[in-house]
PyMOL CGO cylinders between C-alpha atoms (Angstrom):
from pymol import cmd
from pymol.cgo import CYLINDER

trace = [
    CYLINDER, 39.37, 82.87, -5.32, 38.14, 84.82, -8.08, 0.3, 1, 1, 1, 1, 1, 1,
    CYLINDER, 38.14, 84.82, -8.08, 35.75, 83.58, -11.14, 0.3, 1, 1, 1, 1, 1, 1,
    CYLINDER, 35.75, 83.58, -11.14, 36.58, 83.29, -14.25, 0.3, 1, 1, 1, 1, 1, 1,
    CYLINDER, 36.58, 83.29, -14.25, 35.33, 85.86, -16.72, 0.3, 1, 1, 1, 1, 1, 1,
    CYLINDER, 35.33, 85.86, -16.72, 32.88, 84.45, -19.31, 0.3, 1, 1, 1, 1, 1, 1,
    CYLINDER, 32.88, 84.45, -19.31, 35.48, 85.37, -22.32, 0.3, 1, 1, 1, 1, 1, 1,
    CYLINDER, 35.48, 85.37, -22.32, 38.04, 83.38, -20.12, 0.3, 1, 1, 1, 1, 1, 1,
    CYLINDER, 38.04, 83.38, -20.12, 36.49, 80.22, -19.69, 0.3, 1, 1, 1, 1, 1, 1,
    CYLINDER, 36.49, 80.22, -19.69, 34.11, 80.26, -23.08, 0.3, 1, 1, 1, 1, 1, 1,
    CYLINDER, 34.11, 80.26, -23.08, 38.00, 80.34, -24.70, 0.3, 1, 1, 1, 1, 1, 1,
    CYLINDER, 38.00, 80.34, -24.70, 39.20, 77.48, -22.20, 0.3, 1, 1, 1, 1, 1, 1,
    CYLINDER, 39.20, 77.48, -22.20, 35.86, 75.37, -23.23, 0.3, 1, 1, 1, 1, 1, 1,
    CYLINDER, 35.86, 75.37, -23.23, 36.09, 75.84, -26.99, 0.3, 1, 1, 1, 1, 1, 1,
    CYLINDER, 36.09, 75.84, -26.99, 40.00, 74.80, -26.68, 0.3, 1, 1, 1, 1, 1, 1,
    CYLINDER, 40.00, 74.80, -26.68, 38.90, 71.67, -24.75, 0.3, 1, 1, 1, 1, 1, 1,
    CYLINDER, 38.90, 71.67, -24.75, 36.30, 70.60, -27.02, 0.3, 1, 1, 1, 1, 1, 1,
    CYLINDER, 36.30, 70.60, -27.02, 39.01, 71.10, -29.90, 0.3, 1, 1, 1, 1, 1, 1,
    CYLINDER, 39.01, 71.10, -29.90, 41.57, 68.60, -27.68, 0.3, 1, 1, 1, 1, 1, 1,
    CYLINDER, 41.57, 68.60, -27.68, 38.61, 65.69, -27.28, 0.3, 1, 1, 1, 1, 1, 1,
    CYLINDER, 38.61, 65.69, -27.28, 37.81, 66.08, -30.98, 0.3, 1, 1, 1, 1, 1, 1,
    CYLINDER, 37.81, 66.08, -30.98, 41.30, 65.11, -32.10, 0.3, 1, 1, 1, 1, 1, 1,
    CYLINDER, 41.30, 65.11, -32.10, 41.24, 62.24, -29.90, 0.3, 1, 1, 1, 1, 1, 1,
    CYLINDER, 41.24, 62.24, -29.90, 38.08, 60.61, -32.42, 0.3, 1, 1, 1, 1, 1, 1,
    CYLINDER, 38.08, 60.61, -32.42, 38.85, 58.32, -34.67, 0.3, 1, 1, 1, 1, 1, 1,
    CYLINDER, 38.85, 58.32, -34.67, 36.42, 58.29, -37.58, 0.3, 1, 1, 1, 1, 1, 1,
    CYLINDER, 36.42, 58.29, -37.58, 35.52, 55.18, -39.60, 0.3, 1, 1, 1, 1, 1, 1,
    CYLINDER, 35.52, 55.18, -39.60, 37.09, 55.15, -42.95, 0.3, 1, 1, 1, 1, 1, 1,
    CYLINDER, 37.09, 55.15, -42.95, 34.55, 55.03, -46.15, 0.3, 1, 1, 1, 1, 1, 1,
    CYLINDER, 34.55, 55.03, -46.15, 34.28, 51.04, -46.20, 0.3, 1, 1, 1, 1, 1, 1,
    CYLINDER, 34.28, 51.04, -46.20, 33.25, 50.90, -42.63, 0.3, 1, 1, 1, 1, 1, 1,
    CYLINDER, 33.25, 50.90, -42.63, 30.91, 53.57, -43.02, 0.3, 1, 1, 1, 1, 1, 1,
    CYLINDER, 30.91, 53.57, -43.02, 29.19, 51.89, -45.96, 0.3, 1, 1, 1, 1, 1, 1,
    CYLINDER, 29.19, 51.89, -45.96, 28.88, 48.62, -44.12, 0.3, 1, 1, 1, 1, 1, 1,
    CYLINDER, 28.88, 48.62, -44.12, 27.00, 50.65, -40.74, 0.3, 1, 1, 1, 1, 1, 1,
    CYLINDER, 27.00, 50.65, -40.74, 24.86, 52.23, -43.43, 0.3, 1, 1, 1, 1, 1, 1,
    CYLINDER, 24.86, 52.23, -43.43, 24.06, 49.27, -45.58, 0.3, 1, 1, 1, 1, 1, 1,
    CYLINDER, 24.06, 49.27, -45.58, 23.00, 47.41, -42.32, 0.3, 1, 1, 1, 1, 1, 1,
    CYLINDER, 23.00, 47.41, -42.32, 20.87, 51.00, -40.84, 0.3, 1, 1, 1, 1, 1, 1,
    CYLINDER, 20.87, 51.00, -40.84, 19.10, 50.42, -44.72, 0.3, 1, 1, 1, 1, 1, 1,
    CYLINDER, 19.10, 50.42, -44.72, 18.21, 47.16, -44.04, 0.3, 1, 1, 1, 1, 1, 1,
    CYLINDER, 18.21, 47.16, -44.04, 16.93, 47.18, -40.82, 0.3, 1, 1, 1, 1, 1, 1,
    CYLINDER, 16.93, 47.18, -40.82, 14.63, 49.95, -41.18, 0.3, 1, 1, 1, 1, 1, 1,
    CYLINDER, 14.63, 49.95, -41.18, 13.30, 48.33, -44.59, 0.3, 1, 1, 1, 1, 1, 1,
    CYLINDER, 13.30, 48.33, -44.59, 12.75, 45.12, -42.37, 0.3, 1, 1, 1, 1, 1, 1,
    CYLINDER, 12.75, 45.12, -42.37, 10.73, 47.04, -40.03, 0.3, 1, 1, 1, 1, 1, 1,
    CYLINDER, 10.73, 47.04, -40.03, 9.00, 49.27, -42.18, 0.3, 1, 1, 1, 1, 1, 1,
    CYLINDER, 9.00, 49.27, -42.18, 7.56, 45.79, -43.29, 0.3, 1, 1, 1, 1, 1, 1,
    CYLINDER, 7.56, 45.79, -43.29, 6.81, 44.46, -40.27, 0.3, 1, 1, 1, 1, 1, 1,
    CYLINDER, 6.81, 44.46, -40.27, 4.89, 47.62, -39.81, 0.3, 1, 1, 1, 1, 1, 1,
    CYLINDER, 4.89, 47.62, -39.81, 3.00, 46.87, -42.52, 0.3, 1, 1, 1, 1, 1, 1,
    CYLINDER, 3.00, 46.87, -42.52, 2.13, 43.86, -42.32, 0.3, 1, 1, 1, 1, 1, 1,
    CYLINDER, 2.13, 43.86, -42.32, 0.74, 44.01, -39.06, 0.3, 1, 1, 1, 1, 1, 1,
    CYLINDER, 0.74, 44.01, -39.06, -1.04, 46.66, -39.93, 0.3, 1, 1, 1, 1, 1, 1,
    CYLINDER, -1.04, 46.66, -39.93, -2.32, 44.56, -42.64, 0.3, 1, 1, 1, 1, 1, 1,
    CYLINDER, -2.32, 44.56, -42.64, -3.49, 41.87, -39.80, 0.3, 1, 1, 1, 1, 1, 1,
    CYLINDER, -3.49, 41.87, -39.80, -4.79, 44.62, -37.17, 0.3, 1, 1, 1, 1, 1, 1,
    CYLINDER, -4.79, 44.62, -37.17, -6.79, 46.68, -39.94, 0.3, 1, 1, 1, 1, 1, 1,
    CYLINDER, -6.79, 46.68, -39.94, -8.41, 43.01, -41.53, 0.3, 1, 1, 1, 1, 1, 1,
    CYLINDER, -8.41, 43.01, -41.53, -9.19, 42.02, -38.02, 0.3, 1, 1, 1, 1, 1, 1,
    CYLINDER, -9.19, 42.02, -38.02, -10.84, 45.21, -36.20, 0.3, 1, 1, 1, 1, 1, 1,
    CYLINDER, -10.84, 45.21, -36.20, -12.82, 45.84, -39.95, 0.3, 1, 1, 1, 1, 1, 1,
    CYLINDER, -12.82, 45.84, -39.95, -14.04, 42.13, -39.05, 0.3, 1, 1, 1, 1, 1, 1,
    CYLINDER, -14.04, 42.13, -39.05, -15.45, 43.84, -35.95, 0.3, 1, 1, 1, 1, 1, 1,
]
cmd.load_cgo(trace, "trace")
């Protein structure tokens, strides 16, 4: 059984990545404001839980 040449099966790759990428279905512009909107507000809640404890841990160990 012989290989495959690299031209042969770099053309049968790039014609079964375009067959999986018609299968996705991406969210429509609502959806993706509502994932966004909630990626916004998490990082804002941890950016300040961040800083508060830094806050605490820099008040504490300047105590020290």
């Amino acid at each position: 059984m012989e290989k495959a040449s690299v031209a042969e099966r770099t053309s049968q790759y790039v014609r079964e990545v375009r067959a999986e990428t018609r299968k996705i279905v991406w969210p429509g512009v609502r959806r993706t404001g509502m994932y966004t909107a909630v990626v916004l507000v998490t990082v804002g809640v941890l950016a300040l839980l961040i800083y508060v404890a830094d806050l605490v841990f820099g008040t504490l160990l300047s105590h020290v």
